[in-house]
C-alpha positions as CSV (number, residue, x, y, z in Angstrom):
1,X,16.7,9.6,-1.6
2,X,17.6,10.7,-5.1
3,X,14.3,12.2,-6.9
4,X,15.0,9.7,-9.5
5,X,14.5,6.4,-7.0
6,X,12.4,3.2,-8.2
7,X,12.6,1.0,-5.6
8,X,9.4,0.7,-4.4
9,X,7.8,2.6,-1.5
10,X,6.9,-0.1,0.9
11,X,10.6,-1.7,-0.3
12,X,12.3,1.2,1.3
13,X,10.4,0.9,4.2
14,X,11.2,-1.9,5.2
15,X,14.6,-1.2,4.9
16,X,14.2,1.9,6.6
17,X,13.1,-0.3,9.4
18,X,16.4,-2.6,9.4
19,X,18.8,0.2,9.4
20,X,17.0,2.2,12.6
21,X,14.3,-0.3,13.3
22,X,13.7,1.2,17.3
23,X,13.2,4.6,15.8
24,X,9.6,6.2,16.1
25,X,7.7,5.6,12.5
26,X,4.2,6.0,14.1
27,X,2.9,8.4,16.9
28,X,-0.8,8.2,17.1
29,X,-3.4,8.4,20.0
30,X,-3.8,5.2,20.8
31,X,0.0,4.3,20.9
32,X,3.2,3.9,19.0
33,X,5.1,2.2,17.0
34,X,9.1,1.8,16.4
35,X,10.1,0.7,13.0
36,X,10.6,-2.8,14.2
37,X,7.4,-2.7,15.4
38,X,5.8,-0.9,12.9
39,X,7.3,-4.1,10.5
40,X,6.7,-6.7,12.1
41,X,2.9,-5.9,12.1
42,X,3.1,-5.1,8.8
43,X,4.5,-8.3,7.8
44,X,1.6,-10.1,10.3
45,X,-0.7,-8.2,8.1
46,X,0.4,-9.7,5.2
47,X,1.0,-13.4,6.0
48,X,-3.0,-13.5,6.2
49,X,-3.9,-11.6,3.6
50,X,-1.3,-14.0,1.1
51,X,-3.2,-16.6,2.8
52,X,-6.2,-15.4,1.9
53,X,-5.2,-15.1,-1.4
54,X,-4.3,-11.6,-1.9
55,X,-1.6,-10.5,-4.2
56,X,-0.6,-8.3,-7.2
57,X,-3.5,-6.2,-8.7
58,X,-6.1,-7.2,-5.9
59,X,-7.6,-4.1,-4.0
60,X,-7.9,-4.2,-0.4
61,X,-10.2,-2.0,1.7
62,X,-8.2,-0.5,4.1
63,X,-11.1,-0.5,6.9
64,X,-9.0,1.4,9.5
65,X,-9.3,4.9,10.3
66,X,-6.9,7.2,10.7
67,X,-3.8,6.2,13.3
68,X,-1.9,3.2,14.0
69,X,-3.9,0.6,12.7
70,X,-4.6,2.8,9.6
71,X,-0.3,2.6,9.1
72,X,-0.2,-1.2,9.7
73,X,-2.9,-1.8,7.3
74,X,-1.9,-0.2,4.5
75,X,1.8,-1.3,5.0
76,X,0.7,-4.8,5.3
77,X,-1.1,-4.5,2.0
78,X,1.4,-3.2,0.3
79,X,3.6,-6.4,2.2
80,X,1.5,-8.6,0.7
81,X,2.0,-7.4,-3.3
82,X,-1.6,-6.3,-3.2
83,X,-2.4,-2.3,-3.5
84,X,-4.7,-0.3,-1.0
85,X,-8.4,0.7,-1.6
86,X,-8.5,4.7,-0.2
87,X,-12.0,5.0,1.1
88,X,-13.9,7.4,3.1
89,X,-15.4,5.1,6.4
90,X,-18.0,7.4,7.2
91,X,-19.4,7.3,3.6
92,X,-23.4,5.9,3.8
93,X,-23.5,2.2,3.1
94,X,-24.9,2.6,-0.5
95,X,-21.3,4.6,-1.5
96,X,-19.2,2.0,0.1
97,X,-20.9,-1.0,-1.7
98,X,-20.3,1.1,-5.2
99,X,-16.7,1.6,-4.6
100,X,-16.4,-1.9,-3.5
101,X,-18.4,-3.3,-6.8
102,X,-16.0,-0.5,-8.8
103,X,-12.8,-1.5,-8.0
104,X,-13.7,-5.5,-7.4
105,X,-12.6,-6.1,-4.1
106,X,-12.9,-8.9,-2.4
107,X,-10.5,-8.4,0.5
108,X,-10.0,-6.4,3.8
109,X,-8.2,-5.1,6.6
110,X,-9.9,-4.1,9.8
111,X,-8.3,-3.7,13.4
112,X,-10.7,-6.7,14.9
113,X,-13.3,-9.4,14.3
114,X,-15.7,-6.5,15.1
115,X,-14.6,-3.8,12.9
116,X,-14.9,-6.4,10.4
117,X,-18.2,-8.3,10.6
118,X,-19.3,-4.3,10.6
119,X,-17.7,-3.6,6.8
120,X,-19.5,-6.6,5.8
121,X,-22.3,-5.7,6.9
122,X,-22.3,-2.5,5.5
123,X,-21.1,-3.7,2.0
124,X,-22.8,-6.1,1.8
125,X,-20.0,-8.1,0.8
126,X,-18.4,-11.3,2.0
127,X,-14.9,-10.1,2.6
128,X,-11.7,-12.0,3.6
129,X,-9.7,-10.0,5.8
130,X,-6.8,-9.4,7.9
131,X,-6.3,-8.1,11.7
132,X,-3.6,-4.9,12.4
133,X,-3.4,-5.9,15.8
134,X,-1.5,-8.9,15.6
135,X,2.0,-8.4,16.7
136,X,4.4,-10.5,14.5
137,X,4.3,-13.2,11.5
138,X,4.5,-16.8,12.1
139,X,6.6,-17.3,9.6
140,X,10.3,-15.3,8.2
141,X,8.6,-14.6,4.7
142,X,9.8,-11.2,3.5
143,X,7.3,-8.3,2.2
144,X,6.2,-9.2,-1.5
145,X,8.8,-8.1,-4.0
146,X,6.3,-5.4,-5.5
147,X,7.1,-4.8,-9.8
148,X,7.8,-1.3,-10.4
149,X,4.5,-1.2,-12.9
150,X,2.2,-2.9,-10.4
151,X,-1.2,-1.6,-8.9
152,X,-0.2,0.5,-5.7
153,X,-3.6,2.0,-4.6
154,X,-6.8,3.1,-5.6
155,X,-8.7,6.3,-4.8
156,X,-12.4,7.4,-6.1
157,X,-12.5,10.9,-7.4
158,X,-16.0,12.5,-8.3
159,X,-17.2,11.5,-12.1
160,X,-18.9,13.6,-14.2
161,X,-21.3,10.2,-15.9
162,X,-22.6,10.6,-11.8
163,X,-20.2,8.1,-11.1
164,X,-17.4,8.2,-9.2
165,X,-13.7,7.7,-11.1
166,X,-11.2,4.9,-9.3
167,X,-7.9,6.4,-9.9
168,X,-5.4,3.9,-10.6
169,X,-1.7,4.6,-9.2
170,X,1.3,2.4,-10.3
171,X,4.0,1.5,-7.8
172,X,6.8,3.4,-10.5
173,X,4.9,6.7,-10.0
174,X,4.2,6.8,-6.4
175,X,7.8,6.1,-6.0
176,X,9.4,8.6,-8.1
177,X,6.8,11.4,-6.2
178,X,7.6,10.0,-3.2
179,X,11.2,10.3,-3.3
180,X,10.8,13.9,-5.2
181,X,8.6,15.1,-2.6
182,X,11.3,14.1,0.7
183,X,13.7,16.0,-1.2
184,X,11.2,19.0,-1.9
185,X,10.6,19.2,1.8
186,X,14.0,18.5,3.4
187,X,12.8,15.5,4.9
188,X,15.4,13.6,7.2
189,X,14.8,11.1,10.3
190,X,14.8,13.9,12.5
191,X,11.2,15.1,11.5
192,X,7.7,15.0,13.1
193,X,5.4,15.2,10.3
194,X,1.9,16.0,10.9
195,X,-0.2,13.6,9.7
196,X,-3.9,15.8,9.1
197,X,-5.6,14.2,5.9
198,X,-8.7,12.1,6.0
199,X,-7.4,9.3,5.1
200,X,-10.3,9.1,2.4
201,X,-7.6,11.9,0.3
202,X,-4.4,11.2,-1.0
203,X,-2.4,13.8,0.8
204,X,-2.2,11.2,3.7
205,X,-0.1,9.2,1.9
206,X,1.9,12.0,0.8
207,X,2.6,12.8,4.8
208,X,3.2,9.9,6.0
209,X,5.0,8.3,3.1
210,X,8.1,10.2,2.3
211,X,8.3,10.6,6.4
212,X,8.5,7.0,6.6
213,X,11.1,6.6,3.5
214,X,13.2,9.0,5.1
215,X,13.2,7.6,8.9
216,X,11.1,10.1,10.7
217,X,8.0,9.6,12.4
218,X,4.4,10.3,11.6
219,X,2.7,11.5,14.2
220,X,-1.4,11.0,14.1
221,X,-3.5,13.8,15.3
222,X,-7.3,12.3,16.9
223,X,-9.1,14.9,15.8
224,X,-8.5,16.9,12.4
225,X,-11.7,19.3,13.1
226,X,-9.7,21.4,15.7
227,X,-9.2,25.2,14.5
228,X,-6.0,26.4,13.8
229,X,-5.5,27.4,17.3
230,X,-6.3,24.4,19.2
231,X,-4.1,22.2,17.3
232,X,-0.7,24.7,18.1
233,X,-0.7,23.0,21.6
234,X,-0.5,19.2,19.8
235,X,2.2,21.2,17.5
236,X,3.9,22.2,20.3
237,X,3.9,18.8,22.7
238,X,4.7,16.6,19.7
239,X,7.6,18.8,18.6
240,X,6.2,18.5,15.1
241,X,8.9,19.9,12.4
242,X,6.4,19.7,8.6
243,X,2.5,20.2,8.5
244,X,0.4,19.8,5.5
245,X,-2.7,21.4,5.4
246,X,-5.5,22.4,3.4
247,X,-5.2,25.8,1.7
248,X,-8.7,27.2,3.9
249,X,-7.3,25.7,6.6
250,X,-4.1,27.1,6.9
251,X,-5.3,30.7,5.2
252,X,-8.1,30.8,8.4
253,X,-4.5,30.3,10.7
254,X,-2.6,33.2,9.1
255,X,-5.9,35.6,9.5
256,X,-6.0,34.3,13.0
257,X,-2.1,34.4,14.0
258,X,-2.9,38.6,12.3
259,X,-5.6,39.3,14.6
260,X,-3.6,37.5,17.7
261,X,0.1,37.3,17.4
262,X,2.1,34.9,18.9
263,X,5.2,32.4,18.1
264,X,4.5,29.3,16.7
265,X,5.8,26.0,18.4
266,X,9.9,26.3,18.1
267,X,10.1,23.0,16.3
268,X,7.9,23.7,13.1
269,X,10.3,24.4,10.4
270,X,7.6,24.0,7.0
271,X,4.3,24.1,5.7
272,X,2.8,22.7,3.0
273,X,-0.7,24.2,1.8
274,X,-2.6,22.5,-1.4
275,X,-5.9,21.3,-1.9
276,X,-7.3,24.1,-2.7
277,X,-6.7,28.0,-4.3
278,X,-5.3,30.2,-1.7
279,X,-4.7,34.6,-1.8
280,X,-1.2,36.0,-1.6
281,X,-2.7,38.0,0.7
282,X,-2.7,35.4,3.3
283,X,0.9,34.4,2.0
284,X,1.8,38.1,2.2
285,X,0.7,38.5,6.2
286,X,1.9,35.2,6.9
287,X,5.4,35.7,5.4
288,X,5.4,39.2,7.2
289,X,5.2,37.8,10.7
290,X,7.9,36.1,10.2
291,X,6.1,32.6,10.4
292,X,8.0,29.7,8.9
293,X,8.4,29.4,5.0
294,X,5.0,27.8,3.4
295,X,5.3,26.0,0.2
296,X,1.6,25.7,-2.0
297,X,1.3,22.8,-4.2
298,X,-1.1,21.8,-6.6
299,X,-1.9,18.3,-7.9
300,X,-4.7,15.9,-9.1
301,X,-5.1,12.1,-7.7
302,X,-4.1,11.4,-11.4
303,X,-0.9,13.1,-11.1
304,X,-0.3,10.9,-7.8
305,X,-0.7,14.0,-5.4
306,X,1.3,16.5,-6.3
307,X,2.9,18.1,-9.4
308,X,3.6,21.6,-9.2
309,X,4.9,23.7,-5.7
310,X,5.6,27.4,-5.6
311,X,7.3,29.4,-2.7
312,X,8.1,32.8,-3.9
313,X,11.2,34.5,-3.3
314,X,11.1,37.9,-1.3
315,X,10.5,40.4,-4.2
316,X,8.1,38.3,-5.9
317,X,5.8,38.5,-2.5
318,X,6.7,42.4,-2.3
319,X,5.3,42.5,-6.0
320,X,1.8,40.9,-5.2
321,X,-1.5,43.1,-4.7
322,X,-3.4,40.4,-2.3
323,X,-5.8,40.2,-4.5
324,X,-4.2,37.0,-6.8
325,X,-4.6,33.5,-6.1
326,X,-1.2,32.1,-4.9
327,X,0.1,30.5,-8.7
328,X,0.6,26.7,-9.5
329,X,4.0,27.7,-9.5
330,X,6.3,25.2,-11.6
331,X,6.8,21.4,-12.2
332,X,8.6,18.8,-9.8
333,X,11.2,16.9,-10.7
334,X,10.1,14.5,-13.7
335,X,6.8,16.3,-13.7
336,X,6.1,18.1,-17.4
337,X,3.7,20.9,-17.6
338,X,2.0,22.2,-20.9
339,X,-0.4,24.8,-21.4
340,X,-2.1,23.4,-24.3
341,X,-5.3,25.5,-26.7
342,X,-7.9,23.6,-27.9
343,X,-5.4,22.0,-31.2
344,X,-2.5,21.0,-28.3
345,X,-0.4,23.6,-29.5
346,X,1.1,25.1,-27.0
347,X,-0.4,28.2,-26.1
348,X,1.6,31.4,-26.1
349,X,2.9,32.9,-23.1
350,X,0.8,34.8,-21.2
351,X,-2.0,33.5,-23.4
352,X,-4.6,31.2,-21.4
353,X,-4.5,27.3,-21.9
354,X,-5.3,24.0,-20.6
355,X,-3.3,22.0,-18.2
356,X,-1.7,18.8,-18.9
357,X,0.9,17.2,-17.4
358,X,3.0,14.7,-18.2
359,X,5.9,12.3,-17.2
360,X,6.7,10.2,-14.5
361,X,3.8,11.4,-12.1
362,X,1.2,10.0,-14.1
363,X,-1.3,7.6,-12.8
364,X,-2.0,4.2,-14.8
365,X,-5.8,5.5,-15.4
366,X,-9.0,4.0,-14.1
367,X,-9.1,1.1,-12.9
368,X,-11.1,-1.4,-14.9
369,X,-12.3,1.4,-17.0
370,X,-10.1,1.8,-20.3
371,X,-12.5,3.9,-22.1
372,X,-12.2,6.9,-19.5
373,X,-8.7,6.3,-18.9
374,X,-8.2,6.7,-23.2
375,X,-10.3,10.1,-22.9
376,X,-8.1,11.5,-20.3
377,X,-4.9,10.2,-20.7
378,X,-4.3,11.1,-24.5
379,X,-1.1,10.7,-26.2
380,X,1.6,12.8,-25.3
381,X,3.0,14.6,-28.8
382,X,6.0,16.7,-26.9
383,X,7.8,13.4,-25.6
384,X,10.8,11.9,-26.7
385,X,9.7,8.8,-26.3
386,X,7.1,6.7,-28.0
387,X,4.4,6.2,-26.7
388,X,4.0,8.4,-23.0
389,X,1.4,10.2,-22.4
390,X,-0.2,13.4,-21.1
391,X,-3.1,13.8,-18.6
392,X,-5.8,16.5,-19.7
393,X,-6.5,18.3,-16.0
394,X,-9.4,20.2,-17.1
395,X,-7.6,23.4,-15.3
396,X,-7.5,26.4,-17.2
397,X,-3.9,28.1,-16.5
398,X,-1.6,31.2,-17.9
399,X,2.5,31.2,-18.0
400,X,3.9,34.3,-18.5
401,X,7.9,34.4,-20.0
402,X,10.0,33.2,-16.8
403,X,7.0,33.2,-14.5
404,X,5.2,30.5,-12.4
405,X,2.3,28.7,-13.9
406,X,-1.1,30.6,-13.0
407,X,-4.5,29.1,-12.3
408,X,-7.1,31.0,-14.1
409,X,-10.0,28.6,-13.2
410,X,-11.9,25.2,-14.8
411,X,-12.6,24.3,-18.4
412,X,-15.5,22.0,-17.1
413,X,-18.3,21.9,-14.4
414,X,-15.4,20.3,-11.8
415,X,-14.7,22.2,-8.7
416,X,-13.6,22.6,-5.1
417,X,-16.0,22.1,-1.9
418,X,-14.2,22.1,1.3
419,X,-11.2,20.6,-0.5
420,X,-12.6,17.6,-2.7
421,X,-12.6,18.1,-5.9
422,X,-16.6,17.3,-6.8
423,X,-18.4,17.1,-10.4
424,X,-21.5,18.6,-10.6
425,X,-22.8,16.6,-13.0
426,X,-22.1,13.3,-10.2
427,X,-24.6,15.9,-8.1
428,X,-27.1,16.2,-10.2
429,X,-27.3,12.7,-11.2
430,X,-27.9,11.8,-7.4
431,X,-30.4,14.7,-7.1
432,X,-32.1,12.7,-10.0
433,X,-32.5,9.5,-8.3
434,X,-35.5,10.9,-5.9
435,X,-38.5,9.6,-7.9
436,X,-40.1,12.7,-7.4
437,X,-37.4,15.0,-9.4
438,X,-37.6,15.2,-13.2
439,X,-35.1,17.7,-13.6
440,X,-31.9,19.6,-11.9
441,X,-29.2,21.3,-12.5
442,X,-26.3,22.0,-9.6
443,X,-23.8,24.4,-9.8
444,X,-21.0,26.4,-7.2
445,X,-22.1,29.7,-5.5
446,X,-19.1,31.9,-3.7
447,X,-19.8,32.1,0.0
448,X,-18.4,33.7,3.0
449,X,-17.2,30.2,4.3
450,X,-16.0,29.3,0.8
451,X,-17.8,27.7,-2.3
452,X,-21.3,25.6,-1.6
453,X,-23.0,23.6,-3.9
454,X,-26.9,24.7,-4.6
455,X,-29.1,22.7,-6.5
456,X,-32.7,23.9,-8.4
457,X,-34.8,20.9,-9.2
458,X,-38.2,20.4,-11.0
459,X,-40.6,17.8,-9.0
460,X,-43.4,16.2,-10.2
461,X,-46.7,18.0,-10.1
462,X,-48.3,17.7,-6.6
463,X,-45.4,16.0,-4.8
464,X,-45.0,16.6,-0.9
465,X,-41.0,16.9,-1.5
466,X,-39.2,19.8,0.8
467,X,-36.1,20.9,0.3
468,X,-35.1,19.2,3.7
469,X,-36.1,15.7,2.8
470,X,-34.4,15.8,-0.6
471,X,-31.0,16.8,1.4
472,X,-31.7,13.9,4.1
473,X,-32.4,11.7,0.8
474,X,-29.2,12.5,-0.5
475,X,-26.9,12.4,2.7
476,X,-28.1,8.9,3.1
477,X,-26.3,8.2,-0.1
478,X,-23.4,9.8,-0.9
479,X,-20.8,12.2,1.4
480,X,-21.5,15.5,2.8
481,X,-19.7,17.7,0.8
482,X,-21.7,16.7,-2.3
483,X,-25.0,17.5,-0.8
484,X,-26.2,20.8,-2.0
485,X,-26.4,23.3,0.8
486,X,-29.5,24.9,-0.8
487,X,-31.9,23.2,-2.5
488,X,-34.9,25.2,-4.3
489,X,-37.9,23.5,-5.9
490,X,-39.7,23.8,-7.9
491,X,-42.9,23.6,-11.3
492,X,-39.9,23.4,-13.9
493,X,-36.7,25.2,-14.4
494,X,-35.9,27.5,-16.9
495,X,-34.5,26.9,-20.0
496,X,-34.1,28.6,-23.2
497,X,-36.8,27.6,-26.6
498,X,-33.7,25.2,-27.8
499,X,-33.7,23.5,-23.9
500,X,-30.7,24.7,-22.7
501,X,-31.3,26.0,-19.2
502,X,-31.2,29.9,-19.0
503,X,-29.0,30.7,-15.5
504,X,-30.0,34.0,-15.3
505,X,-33.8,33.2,-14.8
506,X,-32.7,31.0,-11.8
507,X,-34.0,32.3,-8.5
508,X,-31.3,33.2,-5.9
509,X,-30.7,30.3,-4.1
510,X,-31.3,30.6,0.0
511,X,-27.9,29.3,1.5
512,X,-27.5,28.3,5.2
């Protein structure tokens, strides 16, 4: 595929699956799938959602975890000319009812009658849906001929008003990444590729998407909790060639591969870390043993995954300390970088900046929400044409002359836990909605396990609140990874004589 391709994604599978239609697209615990198959289904997925009445710009929830049914689904959506709603499943009912109301969606996909009257019952919501288990069409109709501008998914990212940001991706962009990114990897229809993500994060479509334009098979691992060294085994038996993990993830395997050497499976010819900030240190010991060649990348769900990718050449690695986080590295292909100060002028190199990026990578915005979309997605003054524009990342990043692009750390309260990218204000807004809190403030605190979110909170004079129930409060409404590990109460919290809150009189915190 040619970095430049158009032709929509779920387009070029299905002609993927009419030039080597018994070839493997799906591996996955609970069976497999040719592309014929794999089609087929797809196609059965979308006769009842058309009949339904889904089609261009409707969200679907894609109410499938991760594995075959998960594939079907979100090929059948795409089948039908409607566009994916990325979701995390195990979300409490009050999150999944949000995103729902959010992004206006009115249909489903589920894997039976029961998975199904379950989603409605915890939405709350009357939704039309469609079954991934049935095995053909009735009817010859081909997938929907999906515009290159149309919706292709959406996917909620942590908002900083305390709600939560549906990210808007256009067909055009998630092709031209998809097709840049099979080329980036080597990707051919000999690979196994790994697919790890929760399929709540957009790096599951990156694994299994380019795999499928390319004619290899994505092979579903049951369990994506295993450490580094209980998943070598599934490596190994599945023969799988390209793995894409989180940066913790894989930078726990390199100490671990240090402390206990050993070969890797023979077949695994690439990794792919992101998601997170990693050490050259890591990349150093890894590199060193001899392990095969890691590429880090760096992206936002507004750049549609992934943006920037660094691998270093030899004497770059011998010229790291250990100490540095792994850099940004530089642009894909039809992916514009600028390190901006506060004016957009271009900052000077080696002076510190603001990321935006620009080009063809670029999400459509928020869906239904123009007047966030306009605050992030500003006018792009550096284009040739009229017109584009340039996303504002919030990432505050260095260049120097000929270098790699270099994360310094953010401009806002937005940060990392566990690999989602969380807002503290959307934190402190649901710490706010006990009745007993009247004031909070959450920030990040470095741990030995990575960064954890702590929260101080003021509570109403005399209140029975412990620390405990406000966490079991919160889990009941929103993921794990936005619950504050520590919570500390208490009379008021400090703040300066012109109300700002003074950090430094904050009491340590008491993490887990």
């Amino acid at each position: 595929m040619s970095p430049t391709e158009t032709i929509p994604v779920p387009l070029r599978i299905a002609h993927r699956a009419g030039l080597t239609p018994e070839a493997t697209a799906v591996r996955a615990p609970e069976g497999e799938l040719t592309y014929r198959q794999f089609d087929r289904r797809a196609r059965a997925v979308a006769e009842e959602l058309r009949a339904a009445g889904a089609g261009p710009e409707d969200t679907v929830l894609l109410g499938a975890r991760r594995g075959l049914h998960w594939a079907v689904g979100l090929l059948g959506i795409w089948y039908a000319g409607a566009a994916p709603l990325l979701v995390d499943l195990d979300a409490p009912d009050e999150r999944l009812r949000t995103l729902l109301r959010a992004a206006g969606t009115r249909h489903a996909v589920a894997p039976d009658t029961h998975a199904a009257a379950m989603l409605q019952r915890r939405t709350g919501s009357e939704l039309f849906w469609a079954s991934t288990t049935t095995a053909a069409p009735t009817s010859a109709a081909p997938p929907a001929d999906v515009a290159p501008g149309s919706l292709a998914y959406v996917l909620f990212t942590s908002g900083s008003t305390g709600q939560p940001k549906p990210v808007a991706v256009g067909h055009a962009g998630l092709a031209a990444q998809v097709a840049t990114l099979a080329g980036r990897y080597g990707l051919t229809d000999q690979d196994a590729v790994l697919q790890f993500a929760a399929p709540a994060f957009d790096v599951s479509l990156e694994e299994a998407l380019p795999t499928w334009c390319t004619g290899g098979a994505a092979v579903f691992v049951k369990d994506n909790v295993l450490s580094p060294a209980e998943l070598e085994p599934f490596l190994a038996a599945e023969r799988i060639s390209v793995v894409n993990l989180p940066t913790p993830y894989w930078s726990q395997w390199a100490k671990d591969l240090e402390r206990a050497p050993r070969p890797l499976p023979s077949a695994l010819r690439r990794v792919v870390i992101g998601s997170d900030a990693g050490r050259t240190a890591d990349l150093t010991r890894w590199t060193t043993a001899g392990h095969p060649p890691v590429i880090s990348c760096y992206g936002l769900t507004e750049s549609t995954i992934t943006a920037t990718s660094y691998e270093p050449a030899p004497a770059e690695l011998a010229g790291f300390t250990g100490e540095e986080l792994i850099p940004l590295g530089e642009p894909l292909a039809g992916v514009r970088a600028y390190v901006l100060d506060e004016e957009l002028r271009e900052a000077p190199p080696g002076a510190a900046g603001e990321l935006y990026l620009a080009g063809s990578c670029l999400a459509r915005g928020y869906h239904g929400r123009p007047g966030l979309t306009s605050e992030r997605f500003v006018a792009d003054p550096f284009a040739e044409a009229p017109g584009e524009r340039m996303y504002r990342t919030g990432d505050r990043v260095t260049r120097a002359p000929g270098g790699p692009l270099v994360f310094l750390g953010r401009a806002d309260d937005q940060v990392k836990i566990r690999g989602h990218r969380v807002e503290l204000k959307e934190v402190e807004a649901a710490v706010a909605t006990h009745p007993d809190i009247v004031d909070v403030v959450v920030r990040a605190v470095a741990a030995a396990a990575g960064p954890q979110l702590v929260a101080w909170a003021a509570v109403t004079v005399g209140s029975p609140l412990t620390p405990d129930e406000l966490r079991r409060h919160l889990l009941a409404r929103m993921p794990g990874y936005l619950v504050p590990a520590a919570v500390t109460l208490m009379e008021r919290l400090p703040r300066t004589p012109g109300g700002k809150l003074d950090p430094k009189a904050l009491p340590a915190p008491a993490l887990r």
